[in-house]
N, C-alpha and C positions, 0 to 999 in steps of 0.2 A: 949384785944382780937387781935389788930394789930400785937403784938407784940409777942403773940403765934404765929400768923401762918407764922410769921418771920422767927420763930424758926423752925418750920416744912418745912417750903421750904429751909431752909436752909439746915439743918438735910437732906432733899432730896437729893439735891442736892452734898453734900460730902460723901452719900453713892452711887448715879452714880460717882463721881470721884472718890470712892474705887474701883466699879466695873469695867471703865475704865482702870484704871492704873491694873488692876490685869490683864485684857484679853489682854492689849498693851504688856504685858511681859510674855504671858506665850508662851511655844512652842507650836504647832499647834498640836500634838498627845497628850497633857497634858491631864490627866484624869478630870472629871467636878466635884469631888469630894472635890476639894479646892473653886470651886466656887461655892459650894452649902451653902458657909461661907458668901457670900455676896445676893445673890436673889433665890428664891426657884424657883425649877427646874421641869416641870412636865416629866415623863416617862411612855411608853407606849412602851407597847411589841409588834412586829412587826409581828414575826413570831420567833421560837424558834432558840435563839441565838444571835437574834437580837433586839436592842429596838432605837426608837426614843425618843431624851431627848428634852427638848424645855429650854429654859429661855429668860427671857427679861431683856430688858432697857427701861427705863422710863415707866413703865406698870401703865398703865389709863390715861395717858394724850394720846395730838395730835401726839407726837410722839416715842408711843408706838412702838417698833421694838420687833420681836421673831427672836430669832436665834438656828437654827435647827442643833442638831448632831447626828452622830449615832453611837451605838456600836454595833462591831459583836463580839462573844465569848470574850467579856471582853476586846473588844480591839478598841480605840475610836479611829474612821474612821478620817486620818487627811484630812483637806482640800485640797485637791490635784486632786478628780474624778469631771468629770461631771457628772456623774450617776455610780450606780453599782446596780445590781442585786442578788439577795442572796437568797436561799428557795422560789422563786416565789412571792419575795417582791424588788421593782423598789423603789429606790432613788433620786432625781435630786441636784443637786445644784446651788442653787437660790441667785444672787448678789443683792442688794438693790443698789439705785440712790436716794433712800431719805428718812430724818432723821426714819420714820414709815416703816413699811411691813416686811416683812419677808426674813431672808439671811440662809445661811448653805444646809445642807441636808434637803430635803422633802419628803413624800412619795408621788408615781407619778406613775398614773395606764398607763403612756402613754410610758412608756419605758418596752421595750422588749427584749427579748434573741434574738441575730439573726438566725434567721432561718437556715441559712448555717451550715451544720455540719463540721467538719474539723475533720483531720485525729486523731484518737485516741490518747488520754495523754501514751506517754511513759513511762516506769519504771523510766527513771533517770528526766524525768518531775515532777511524781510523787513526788519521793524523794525530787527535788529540792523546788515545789511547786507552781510553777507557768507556764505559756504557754502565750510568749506575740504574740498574735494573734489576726487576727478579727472577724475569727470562732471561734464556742465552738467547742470543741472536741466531737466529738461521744460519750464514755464514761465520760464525763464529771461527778465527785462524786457529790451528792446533796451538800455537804457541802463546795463549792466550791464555789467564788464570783466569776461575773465577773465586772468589773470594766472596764473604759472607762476615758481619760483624754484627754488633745487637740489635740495630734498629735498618739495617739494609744489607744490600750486597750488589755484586757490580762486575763486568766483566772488563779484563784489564790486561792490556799485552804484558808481559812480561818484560819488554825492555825500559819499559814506565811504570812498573809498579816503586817503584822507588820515588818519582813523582805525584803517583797518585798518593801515596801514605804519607806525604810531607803534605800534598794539597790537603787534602781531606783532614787532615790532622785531629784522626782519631784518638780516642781514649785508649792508653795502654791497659790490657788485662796482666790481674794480677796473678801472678802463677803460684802465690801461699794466700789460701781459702778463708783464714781467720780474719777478725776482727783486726787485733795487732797482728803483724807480722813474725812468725815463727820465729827467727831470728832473733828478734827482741824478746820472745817471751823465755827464749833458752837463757838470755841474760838477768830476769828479774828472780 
């Protein structure tokens, strides 16, 4: 009996060091389709367009972590907003400080559109697909994000936000809070 549950923590444990070494190496817009190969993934529709995917690491012990993403029209939000808002659905994004809780995108009834209107989306706005501002625009289309990162935020169709995060090419946020990365520090 010692020597099955050897085997199972073992077996455990080199399937977190597959899921590790897969998330260490992917790029931060990577779709969660590849890592649906490694931990099963729950999804939930948000609002039409959009869904929150969840997955974890070490799911049932002490330190259990869920790590939150989200896709809009097929296009997996990389880590780069503090919040964005979509169809009258608020996002936040949440750091961990320790090995358990919750990191990535969340849904979050506490962020809002700001109130200030700013002057109407121009024709070559339009075109272009985004408006980096801190008002929304008066005409603002429903299917339009706004989004929000450290130093600004911006209003952005949704069929170019995939565009706009490669233009802009923001700083990825880190989703483990420490100095070194948790990961590593389980190692030393």
């Amino acid at each position: 009996m010692i020597a099955f549950s050897a085997l199972v923590v073992m077996d455990t444990h080199l399937t977190d060091a597959k899921i590790e070494a897969f998330l260490e190496n992917q790029q931060h817009n990577q779709t969660l389709s590849e890592l649906g190969k490694y931990q099963k993934e729950e999804r939930r529709r948000l609002c039409k367009g959009m869904y929150h995917i969840v997955t974890y690491t070490a799911k049932g012990t002490r330190s259990e972590a869920r790590h939150g993403y989200v896709e809009i029209e097929g296009y997996m939000v990389p880590d780069i907003f503090v919040c964005l808002f979509y169809r009258d659905e608020a996002v936040v994004f949440l750091t961990r400080s320790n090995l358990w809780g919750d990191d990535g995108y969340w849904p979050s009834l506490e962020v809002v559109l700001p109130e200030k209107r700013g002057a109407p989306l121009t024709v070559k706005e339009k075109i272009k697909g985004w408006r980096i501002s801190q008002d929304v625009p008066s005409n603002l289309p429903g299917d339009w994000v706004f989004v929000k990162w450290k130093n600004g935020s911006a209003c952005v169709s949704a069929k170019k936000l995939k565009n706009f995060a490669e233009t802009m090419d923001l700083p990825t946020i880190t989703r483990e809070g420490t100095e070194r990365p948790l990961r590593k520090l389980l190692r030393d």
